[in-house]
PDB file of N, CA, C and O in Angstrom:
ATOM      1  N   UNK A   1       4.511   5.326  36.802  1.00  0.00           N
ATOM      2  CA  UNK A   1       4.482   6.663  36.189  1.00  0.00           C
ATOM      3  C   UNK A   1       3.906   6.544  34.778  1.00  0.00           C
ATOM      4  O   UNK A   1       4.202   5.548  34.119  1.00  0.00           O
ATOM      5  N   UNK A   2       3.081   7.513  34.248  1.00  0.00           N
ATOM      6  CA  UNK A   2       1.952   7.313  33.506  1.00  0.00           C
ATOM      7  C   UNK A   2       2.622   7.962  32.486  1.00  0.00           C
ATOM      8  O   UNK A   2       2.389   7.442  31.395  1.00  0.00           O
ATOM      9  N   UNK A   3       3.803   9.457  32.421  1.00  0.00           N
ATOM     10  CA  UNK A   3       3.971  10.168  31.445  1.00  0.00           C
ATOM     11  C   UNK A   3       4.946   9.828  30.168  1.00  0.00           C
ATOM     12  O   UNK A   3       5.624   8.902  30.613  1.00  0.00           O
ATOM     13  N   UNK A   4       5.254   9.998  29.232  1.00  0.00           N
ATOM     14  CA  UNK A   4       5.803  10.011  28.360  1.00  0.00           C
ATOM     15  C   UNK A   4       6.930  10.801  28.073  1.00  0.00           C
ATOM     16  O   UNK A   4       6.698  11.772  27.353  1.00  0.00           O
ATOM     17  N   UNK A   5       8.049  10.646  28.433  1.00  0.00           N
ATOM     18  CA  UNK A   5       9.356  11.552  28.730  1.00  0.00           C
ATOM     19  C   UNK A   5      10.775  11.117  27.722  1.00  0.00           C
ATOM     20  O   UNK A   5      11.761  11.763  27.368  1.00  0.00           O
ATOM     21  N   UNK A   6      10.309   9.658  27.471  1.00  0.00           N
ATOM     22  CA  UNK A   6      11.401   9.750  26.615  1.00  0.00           C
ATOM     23  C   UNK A   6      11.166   8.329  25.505  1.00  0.00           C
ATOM     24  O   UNK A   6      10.863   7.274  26.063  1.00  0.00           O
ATOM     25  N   UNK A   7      11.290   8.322  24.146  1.00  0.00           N
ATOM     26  CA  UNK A   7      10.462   7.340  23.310  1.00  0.00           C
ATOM     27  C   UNK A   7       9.669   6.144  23.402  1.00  0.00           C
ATOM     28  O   UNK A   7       8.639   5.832  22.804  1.00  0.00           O
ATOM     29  N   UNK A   8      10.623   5.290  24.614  1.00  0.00           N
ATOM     30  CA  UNK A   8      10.222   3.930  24.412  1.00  0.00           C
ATOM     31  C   UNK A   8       9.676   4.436  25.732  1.00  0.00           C
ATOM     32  O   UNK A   8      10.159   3.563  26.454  1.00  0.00           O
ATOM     33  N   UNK A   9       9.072   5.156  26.480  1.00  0.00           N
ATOM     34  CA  UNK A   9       8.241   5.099  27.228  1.00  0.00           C
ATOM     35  C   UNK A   9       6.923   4.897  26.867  1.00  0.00           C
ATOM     36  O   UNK A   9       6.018   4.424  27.556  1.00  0.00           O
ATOM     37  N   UNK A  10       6.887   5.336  25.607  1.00  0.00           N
ATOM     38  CA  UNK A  10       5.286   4.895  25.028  1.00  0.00           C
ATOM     39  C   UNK A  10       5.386   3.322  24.467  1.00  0.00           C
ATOM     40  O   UNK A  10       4.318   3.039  23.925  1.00  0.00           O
ATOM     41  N   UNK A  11       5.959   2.650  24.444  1.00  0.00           N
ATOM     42  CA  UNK A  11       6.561   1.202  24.323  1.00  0.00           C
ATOM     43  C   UNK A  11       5.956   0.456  25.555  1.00  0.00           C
ATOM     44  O   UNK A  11       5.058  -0.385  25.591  1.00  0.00           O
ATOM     45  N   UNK A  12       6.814   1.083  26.695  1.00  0.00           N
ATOM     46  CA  UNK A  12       6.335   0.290  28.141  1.00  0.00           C
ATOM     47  C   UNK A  12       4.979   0.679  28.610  1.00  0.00           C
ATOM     48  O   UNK A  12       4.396   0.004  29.458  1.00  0.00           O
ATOM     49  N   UNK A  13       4.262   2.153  27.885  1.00  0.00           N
ATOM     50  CA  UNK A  13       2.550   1.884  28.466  1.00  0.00           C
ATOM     51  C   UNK A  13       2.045   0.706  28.111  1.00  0.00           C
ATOM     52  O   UNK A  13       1.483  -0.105  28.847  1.00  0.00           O
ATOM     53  N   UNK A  14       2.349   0.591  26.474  1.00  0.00           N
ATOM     54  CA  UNK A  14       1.575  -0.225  26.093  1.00  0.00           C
ATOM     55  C   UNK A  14       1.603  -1.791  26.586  1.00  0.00           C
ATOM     56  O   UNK A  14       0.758  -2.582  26.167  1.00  0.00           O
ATOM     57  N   UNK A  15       2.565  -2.159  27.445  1.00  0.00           N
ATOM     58  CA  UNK A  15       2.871  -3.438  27.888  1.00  0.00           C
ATOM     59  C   UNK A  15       1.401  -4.348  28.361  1.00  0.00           C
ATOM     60  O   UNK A  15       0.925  -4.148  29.478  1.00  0.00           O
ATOM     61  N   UNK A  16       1.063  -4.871  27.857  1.00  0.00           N
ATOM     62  CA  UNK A  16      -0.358  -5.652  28.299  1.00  0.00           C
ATOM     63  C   UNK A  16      -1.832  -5.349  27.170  1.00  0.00           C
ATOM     64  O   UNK A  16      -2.889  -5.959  27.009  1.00  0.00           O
ATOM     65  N   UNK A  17      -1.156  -3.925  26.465  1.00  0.00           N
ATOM     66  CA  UNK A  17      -2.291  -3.907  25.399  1.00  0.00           C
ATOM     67  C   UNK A  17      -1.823  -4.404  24.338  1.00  0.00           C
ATOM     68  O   UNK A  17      -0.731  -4.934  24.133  1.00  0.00           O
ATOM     69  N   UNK A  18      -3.079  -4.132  23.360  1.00  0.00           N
ATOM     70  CA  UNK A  18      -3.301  -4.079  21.683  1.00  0.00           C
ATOM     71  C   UNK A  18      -2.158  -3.191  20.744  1.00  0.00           C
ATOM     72  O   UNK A  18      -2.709  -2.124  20.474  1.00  0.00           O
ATOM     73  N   UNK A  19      -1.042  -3.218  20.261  1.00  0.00           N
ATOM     74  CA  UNK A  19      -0.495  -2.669  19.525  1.00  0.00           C
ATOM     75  C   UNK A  19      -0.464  -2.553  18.034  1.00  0.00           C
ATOM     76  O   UNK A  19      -0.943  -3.610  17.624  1.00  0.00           O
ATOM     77  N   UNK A  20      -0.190  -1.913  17.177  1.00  0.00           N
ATOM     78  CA  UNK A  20      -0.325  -1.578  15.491  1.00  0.00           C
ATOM     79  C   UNK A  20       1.356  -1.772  15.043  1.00  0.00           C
ATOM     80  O   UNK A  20       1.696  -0.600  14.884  1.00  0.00           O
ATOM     81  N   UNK A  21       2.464  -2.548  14.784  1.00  0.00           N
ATOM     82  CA  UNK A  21       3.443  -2.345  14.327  1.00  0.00           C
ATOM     83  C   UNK A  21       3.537  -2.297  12.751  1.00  0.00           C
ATOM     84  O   UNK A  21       3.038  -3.270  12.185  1.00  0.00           O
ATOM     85  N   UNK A  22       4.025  -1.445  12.055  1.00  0.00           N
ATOM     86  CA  UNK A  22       4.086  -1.381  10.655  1.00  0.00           C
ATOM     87  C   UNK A  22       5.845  -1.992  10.679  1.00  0.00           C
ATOM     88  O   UNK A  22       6.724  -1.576  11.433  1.00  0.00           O
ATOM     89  N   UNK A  23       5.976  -2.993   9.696  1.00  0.00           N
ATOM     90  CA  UNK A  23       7.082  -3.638   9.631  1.00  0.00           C
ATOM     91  C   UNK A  23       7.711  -3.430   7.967  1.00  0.00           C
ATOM     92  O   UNK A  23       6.912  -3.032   7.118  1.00  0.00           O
ATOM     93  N   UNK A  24       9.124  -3.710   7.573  1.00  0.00           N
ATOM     94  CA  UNK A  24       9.104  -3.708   6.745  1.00  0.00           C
ATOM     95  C   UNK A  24       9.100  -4.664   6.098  1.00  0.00           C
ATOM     96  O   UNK A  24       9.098  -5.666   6.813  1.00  0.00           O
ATOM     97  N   UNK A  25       9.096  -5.023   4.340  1.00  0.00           N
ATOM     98  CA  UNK A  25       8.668  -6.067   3.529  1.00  0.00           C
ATOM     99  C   UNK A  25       6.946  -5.596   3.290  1.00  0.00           C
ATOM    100  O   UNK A  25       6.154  -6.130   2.513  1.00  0.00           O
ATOM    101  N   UNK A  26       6.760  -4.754   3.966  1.00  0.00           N
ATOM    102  CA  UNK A  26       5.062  -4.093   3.622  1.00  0.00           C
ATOM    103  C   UNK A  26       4.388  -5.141   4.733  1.00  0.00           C
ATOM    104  O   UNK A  26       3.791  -6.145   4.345  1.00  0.00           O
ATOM    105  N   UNK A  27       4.495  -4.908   5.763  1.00  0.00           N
ATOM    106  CA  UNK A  27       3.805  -6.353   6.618  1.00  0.00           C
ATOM    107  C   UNK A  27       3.251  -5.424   7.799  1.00  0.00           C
ATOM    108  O   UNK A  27       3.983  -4.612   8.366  1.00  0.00           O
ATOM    109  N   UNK A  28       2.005  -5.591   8.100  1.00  0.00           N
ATOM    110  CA  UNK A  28       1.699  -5.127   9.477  1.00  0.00           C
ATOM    111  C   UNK A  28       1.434  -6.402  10.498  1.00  0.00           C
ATOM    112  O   UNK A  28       1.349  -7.582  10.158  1.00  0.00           O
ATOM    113  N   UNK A  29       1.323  -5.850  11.870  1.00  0.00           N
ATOM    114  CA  UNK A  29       1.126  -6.675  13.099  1.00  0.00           C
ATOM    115  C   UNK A  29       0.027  -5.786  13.966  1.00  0.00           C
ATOM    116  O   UNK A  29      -0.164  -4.643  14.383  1.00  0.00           O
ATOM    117  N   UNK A  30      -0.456  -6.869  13.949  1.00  0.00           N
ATOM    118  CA  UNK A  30      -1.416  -6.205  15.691  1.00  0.00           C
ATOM    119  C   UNK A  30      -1.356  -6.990  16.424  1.00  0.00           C
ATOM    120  O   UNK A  30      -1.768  -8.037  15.924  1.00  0.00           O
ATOM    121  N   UNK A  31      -0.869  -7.179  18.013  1.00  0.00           N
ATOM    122  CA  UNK A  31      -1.240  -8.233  18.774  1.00  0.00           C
ATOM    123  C   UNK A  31      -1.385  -7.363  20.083  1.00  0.00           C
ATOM    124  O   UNK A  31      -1.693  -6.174  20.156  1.00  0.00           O
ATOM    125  N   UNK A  32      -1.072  -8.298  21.153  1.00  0.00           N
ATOM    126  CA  UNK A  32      -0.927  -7.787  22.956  1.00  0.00           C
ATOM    127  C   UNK A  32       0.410  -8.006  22.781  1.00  0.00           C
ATOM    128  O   UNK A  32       0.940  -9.070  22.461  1.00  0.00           O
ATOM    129  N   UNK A  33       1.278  -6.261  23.150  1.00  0.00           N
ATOM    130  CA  UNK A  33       2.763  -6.941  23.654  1.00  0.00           C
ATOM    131  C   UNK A  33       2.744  -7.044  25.313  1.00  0.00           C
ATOM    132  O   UNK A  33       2.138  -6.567  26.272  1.00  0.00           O
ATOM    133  N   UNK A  34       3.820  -7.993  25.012  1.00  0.00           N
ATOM    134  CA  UNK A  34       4.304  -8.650  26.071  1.00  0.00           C
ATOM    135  C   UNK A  34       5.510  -8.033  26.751  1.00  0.00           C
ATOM    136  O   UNK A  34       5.688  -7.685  27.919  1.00  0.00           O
ATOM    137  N   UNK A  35       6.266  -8.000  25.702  1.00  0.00           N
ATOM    138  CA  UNK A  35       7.823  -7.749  26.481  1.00  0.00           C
ATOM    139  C   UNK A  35       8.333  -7.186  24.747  1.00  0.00           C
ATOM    140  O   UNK A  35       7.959  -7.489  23.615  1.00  0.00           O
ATOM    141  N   UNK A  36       9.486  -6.119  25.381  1.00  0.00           N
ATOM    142  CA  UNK A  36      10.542  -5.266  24.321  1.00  0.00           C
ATOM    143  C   UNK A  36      11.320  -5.140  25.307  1.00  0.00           C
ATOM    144  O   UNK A  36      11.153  -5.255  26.521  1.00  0.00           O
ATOM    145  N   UNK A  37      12.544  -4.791  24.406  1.00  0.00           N
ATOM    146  CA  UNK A  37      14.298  -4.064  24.702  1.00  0.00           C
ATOM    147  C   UNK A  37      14.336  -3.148  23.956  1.00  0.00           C
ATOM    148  O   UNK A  37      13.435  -2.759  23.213  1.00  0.00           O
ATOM    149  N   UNK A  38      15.554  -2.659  24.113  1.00  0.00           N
ATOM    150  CA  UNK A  38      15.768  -0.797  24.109  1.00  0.00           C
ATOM    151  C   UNK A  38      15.734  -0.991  22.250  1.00  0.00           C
ATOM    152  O   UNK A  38      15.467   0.031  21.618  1.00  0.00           O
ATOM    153  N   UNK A  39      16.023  -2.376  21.406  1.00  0.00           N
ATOM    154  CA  UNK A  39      15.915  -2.450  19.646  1.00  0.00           C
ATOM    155  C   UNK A  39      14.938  -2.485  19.448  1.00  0.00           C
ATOM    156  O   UNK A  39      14.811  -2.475  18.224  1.00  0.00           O
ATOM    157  N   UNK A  40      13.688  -2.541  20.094  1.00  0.00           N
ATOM    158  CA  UNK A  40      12.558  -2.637  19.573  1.00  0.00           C
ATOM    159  C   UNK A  40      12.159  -4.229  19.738  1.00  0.00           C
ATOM    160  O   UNK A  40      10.961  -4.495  19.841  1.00  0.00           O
ATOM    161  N   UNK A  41      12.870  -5.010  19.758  1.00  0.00           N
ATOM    162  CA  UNK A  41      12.753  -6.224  19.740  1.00  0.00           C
ATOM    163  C   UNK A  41      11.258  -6.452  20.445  1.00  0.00           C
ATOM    164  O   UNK A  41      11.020  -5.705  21.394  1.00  0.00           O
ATOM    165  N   UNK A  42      10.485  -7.174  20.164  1.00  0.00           N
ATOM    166  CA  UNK A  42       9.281  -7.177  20.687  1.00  0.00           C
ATOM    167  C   UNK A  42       8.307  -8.652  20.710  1.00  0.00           C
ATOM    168  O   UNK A  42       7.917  -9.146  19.652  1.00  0.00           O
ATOM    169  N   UNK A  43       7.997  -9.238  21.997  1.00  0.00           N
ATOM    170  CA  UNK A  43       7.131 -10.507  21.735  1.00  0.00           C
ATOM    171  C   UNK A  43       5.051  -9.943  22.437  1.00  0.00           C
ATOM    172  O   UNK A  43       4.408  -9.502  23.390  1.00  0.00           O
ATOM    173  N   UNK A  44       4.971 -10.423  21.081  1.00  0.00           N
ATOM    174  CA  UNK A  44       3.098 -10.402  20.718  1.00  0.00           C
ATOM    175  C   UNK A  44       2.449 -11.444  21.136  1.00  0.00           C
ATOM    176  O   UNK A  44       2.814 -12.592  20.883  1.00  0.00           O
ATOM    177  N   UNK A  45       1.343 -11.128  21.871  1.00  0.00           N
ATOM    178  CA  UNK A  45       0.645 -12.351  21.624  1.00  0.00           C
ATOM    179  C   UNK A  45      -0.718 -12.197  20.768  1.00  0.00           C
ATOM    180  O   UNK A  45      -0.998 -11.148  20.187  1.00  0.00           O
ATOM    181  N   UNK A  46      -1.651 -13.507  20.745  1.00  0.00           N
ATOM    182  CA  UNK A  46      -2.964 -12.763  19.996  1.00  0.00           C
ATOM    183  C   UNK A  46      -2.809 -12.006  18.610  1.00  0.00           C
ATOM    184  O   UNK A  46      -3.352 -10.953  18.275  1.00  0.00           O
ATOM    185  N   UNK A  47      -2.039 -12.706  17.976  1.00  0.00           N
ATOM    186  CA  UNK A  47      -1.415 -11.651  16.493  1.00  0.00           C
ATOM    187  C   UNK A  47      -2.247 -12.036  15.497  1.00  0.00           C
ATOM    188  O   UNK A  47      -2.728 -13.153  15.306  1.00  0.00           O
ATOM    189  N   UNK A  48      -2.420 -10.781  14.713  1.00  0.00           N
ATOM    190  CA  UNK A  48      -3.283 -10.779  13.355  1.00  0.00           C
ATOM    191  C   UNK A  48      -1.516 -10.447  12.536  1.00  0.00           C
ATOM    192  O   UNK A  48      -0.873  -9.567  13.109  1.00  0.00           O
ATOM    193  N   UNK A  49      -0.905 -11.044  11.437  1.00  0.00           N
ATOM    194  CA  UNK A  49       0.024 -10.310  10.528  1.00  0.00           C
ATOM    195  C   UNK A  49      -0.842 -10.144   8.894  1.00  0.00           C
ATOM    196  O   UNK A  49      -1.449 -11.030   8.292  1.00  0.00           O
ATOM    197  N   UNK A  50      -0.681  -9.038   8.580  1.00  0.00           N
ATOM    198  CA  UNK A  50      -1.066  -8.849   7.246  1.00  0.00           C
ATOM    199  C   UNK A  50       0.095  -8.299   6.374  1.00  0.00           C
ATOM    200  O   UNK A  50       0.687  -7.254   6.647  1.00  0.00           O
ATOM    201  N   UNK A  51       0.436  -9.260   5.067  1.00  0.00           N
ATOM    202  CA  UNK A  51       1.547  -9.066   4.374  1.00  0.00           C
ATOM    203  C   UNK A  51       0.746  -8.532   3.183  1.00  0.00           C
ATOM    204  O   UNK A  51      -0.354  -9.013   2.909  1.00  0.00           O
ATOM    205  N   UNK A  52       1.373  -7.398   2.373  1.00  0.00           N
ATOM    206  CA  UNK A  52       0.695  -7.254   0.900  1.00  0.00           C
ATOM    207  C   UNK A  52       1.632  -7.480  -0.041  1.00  0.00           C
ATOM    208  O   UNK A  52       2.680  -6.847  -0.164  1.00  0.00           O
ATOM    209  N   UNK A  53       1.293  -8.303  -0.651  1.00  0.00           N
ATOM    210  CA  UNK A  53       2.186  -8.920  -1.702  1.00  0.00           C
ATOM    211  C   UNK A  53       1.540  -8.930  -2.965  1.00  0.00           C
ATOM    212  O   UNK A  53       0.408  -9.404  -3.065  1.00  0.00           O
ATOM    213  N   UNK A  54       2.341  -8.301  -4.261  1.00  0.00           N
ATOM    214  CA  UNK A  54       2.441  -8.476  -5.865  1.00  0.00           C
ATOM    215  C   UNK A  54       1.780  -9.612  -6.330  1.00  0.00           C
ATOM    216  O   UNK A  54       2.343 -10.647  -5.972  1.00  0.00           O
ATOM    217  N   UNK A  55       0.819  -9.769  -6.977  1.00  0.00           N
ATOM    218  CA  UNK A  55       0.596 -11.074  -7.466  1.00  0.00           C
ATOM    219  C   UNK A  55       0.603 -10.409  -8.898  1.00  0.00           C
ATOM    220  O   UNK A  55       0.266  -9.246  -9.115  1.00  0.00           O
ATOM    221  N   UNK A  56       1.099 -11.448  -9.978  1.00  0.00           N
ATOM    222  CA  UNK A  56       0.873 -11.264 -11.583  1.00  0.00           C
ATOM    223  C   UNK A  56      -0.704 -12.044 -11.805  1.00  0.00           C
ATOM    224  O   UNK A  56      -0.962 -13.216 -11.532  1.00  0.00           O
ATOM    225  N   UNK A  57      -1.621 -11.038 -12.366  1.00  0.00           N
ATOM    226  CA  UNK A  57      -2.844 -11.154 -12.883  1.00  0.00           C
ATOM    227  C   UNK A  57      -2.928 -11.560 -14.225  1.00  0.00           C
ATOM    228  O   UNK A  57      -2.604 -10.827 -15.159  1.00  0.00           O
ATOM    229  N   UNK A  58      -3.491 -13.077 -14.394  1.00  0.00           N
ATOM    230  CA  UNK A  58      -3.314 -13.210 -16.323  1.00  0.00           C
ATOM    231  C   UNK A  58      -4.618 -12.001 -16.904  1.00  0.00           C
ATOM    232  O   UNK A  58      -5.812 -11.845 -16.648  1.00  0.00           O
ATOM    233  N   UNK A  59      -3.865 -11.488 -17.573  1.00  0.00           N
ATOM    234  CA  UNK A  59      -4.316 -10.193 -18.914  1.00  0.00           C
ATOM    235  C   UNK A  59      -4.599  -9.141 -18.469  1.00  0.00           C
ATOM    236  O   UNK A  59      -5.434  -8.314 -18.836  1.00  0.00           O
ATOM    237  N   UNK A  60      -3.487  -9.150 -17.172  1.00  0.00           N
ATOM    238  CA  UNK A  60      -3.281  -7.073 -16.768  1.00  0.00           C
ATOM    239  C   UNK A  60      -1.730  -7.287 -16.723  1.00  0.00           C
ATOM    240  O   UNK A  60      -1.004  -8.188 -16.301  1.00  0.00           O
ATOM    241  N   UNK A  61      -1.502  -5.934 -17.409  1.00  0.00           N
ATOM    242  CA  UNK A  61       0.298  -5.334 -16.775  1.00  0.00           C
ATOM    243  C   UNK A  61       0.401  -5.517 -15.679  1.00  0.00           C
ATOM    244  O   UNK A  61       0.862  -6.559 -15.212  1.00  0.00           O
ATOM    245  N   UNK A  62       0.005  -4.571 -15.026  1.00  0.00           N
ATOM    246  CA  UNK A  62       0.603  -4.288 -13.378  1.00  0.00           C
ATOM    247  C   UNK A  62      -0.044  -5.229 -12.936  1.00  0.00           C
ATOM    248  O   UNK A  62      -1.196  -5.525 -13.251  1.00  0.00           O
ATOM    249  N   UNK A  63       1.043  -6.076 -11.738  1.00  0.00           N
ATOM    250  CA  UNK A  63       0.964  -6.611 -10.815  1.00  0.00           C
ATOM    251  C   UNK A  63      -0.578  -6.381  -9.696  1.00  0.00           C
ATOM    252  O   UNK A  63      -1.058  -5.292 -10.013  1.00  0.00           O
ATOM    253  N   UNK A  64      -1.103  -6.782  -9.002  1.00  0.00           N
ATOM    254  CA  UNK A  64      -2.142  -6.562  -8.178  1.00  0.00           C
ATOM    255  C   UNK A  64      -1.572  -6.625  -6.910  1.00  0.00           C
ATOM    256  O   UNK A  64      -0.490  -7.211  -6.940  1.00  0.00           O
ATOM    257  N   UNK A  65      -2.009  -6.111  -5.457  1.00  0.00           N
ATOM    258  CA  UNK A  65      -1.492  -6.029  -4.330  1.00  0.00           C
ATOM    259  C   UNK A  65      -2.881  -6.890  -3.486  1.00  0.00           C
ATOM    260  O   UNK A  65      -4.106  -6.773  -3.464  1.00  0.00           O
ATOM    261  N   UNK A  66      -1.999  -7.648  -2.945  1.00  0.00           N
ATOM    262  CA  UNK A  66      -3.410  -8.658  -2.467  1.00  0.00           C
ATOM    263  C   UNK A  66      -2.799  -8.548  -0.742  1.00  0.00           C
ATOM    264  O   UNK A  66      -1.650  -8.353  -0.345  1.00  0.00           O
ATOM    265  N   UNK A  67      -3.803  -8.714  -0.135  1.00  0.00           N
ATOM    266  CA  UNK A  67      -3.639  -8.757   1.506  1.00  0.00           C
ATOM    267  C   UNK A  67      -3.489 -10.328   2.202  1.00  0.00           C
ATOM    268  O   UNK A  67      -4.494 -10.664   2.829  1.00  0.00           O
ATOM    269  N   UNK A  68      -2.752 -10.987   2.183  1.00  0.00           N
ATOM    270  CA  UNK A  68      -2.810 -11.896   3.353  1.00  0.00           C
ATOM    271  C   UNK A  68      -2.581 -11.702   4.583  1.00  0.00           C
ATOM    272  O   UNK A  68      -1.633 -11.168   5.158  1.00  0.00           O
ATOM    273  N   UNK A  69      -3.953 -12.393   5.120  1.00  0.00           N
ATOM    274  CA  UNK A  69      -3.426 -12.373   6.535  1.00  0.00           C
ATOM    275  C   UNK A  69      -3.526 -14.009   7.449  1.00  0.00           C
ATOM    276  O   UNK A  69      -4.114 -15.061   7.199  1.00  0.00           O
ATOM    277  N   UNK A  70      -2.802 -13.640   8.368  1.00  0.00           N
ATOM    278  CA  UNK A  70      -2.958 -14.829   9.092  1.00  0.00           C
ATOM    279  C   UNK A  70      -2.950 -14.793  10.624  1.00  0.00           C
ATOM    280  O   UNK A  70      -2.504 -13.711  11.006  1.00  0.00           O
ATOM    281  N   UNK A  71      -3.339 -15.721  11.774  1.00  0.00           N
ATOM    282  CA  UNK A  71      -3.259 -15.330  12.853  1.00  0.00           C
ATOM    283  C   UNK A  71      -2.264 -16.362  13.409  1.00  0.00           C
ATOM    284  O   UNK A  71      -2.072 -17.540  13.108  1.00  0.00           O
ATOM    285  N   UNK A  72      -1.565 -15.372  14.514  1.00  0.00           N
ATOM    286  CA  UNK A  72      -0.374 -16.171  15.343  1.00  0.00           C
ATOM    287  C   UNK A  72      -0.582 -16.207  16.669  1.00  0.00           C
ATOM    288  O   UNK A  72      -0.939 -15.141  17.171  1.00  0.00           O
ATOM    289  N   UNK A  73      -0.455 -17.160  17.393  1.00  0.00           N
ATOM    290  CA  UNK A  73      -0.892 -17.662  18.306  1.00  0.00           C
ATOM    291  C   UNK A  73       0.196 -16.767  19.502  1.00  0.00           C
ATOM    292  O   UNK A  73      -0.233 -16.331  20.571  1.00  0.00           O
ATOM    293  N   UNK A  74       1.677 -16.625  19.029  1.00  0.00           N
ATOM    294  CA  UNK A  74       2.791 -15.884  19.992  1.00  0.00           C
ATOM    295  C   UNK A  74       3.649 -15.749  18.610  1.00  0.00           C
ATOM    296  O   UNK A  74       3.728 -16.543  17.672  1.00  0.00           O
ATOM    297  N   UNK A  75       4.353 -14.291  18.825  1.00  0.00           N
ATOM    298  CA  UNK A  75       5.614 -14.370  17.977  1.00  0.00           C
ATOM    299  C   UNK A  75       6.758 -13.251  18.545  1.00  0.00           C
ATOM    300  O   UNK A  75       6.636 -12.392  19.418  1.00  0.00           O
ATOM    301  N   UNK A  76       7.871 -13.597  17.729  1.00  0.00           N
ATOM    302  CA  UNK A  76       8.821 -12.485  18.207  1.00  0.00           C
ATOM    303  C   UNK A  76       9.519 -11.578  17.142  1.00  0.00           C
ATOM    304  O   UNK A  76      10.409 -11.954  16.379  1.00  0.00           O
ATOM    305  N   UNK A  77       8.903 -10.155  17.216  1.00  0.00           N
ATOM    306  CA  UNK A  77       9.111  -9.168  16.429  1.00  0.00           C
ATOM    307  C   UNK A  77      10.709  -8.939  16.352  1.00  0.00           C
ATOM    308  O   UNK A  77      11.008  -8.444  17.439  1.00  0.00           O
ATOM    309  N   UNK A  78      11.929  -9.083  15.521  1.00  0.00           N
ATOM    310  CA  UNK A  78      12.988  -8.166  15.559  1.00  0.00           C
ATOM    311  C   UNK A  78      12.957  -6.813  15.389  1.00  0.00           C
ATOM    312  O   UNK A  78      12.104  -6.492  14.562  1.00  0.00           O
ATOM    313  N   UNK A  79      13.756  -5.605  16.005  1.00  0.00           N
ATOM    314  CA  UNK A  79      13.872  -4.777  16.121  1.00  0.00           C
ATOM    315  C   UNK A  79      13.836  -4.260  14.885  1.00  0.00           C
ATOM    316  O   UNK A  79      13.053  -3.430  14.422  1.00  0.00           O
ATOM    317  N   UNK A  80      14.720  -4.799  14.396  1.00  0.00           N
ATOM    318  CA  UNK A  80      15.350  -3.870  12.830  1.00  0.00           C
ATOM    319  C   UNK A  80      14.400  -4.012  11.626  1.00  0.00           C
ATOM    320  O   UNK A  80      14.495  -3.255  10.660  1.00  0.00           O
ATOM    321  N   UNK A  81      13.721  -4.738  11.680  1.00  0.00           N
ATOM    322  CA  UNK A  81      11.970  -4.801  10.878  1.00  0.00           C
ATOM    323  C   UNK A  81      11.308  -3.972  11.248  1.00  0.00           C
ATOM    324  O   UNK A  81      10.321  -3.814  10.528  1.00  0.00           O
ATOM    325  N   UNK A  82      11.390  -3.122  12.325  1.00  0.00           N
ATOM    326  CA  UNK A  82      10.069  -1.962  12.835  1.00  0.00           C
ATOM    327  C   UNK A  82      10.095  -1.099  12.274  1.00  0.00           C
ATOM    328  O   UNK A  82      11.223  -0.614  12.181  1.00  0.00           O
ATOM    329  N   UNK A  83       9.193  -0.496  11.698  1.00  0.00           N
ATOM    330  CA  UNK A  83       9.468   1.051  11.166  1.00  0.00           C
ATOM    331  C   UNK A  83       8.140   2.040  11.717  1.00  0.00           C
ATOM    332  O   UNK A  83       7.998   3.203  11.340  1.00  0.00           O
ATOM    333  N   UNK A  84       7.389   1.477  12.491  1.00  0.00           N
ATOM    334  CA  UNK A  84       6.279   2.516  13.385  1.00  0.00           C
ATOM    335  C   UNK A  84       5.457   1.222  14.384  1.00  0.00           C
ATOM    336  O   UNK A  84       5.210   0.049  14.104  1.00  0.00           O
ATOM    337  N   UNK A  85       5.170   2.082  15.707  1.00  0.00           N
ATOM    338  CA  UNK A  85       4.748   1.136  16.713  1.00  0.00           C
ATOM    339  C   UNK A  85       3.630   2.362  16.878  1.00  0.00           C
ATOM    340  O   UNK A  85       3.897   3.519  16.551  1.00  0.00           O
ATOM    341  N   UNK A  86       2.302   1.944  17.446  1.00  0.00           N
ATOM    342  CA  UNK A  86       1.205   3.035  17.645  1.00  0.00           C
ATOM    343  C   UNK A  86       0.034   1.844  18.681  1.00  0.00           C
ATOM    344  O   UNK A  86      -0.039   0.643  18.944  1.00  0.00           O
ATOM    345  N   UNK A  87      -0.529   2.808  18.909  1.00  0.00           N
ATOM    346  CA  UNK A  87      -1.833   2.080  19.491  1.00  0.00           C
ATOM    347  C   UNK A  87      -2.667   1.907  18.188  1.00  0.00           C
ATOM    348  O   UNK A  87      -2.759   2.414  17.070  1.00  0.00           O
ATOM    349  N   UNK A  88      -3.337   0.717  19.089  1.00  0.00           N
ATOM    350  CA  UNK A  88      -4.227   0.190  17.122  1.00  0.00           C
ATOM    351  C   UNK A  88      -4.978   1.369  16.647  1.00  0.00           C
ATOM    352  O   UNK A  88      -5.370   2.275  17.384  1.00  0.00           O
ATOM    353  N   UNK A  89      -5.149   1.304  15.415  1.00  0.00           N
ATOM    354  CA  UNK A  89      -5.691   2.257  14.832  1.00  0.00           C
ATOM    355  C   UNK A  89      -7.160   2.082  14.944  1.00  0.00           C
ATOM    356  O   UNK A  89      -7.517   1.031  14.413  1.00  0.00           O
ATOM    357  N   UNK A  90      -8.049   2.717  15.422  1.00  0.00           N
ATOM    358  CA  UNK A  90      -9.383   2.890  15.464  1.00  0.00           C
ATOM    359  C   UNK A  90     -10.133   2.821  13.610  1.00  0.00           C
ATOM    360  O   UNK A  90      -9.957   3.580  12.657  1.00  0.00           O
ATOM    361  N   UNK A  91     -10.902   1.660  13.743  1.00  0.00           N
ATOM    362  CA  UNK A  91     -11.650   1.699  12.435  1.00  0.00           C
ATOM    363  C   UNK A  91     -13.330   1.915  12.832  1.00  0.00           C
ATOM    364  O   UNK A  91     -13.940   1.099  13.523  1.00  0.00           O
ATOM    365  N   UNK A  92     -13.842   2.950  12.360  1.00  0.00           N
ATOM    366  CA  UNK A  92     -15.085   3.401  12.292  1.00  0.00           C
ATOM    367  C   UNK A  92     -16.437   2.298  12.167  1.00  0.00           C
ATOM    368  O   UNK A  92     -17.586   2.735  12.105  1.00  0.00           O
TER     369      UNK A  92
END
């Protein structure tokens, strides 16, 4: 069944694709999920994570926001880190 009836049904389409998770600590994920439970709990494969993290710049005030990223070969998302799951976001 193809429709969308109740949240984590859009969870189980995506089973075998490309997903977008926004996590917290400012961290995104994209990989292929694999497998979730009703917490969100979630294992990726094929993962890009991008963390943005504060760096102090010598001879500026404010902090700078720099992007690392890195790729993961398999990982396992906890639930309580999720704060939005989507299909990847289309970049132009």
């Amino acid at each position: 069944n193809m429709s969308v009836e109740e949240p984590l049904d859009l969870i189980r389409l995506s089973i075998d694709e490309r997903i977008f998770i926004k996590c917290r600590g400012d961290r995104e994920i994209r990989g292929r999920l694999h497998a979730y439970d009703q917490h969100l709990n979630m294992v990726l494969s094929e993962v890009e994570e991008i963390a943005y993290v504060k760096e102090d710049v010598p001879g500026k005030d404010e902090p700078e926001i720099k992007a690392h990223r890195r790729g993961i070969e398999m990982i396992f998302v906890r639930g309580d880190s999720v704060i939005l799951v989507s299909p990847p976001l289309k970049t132009a």
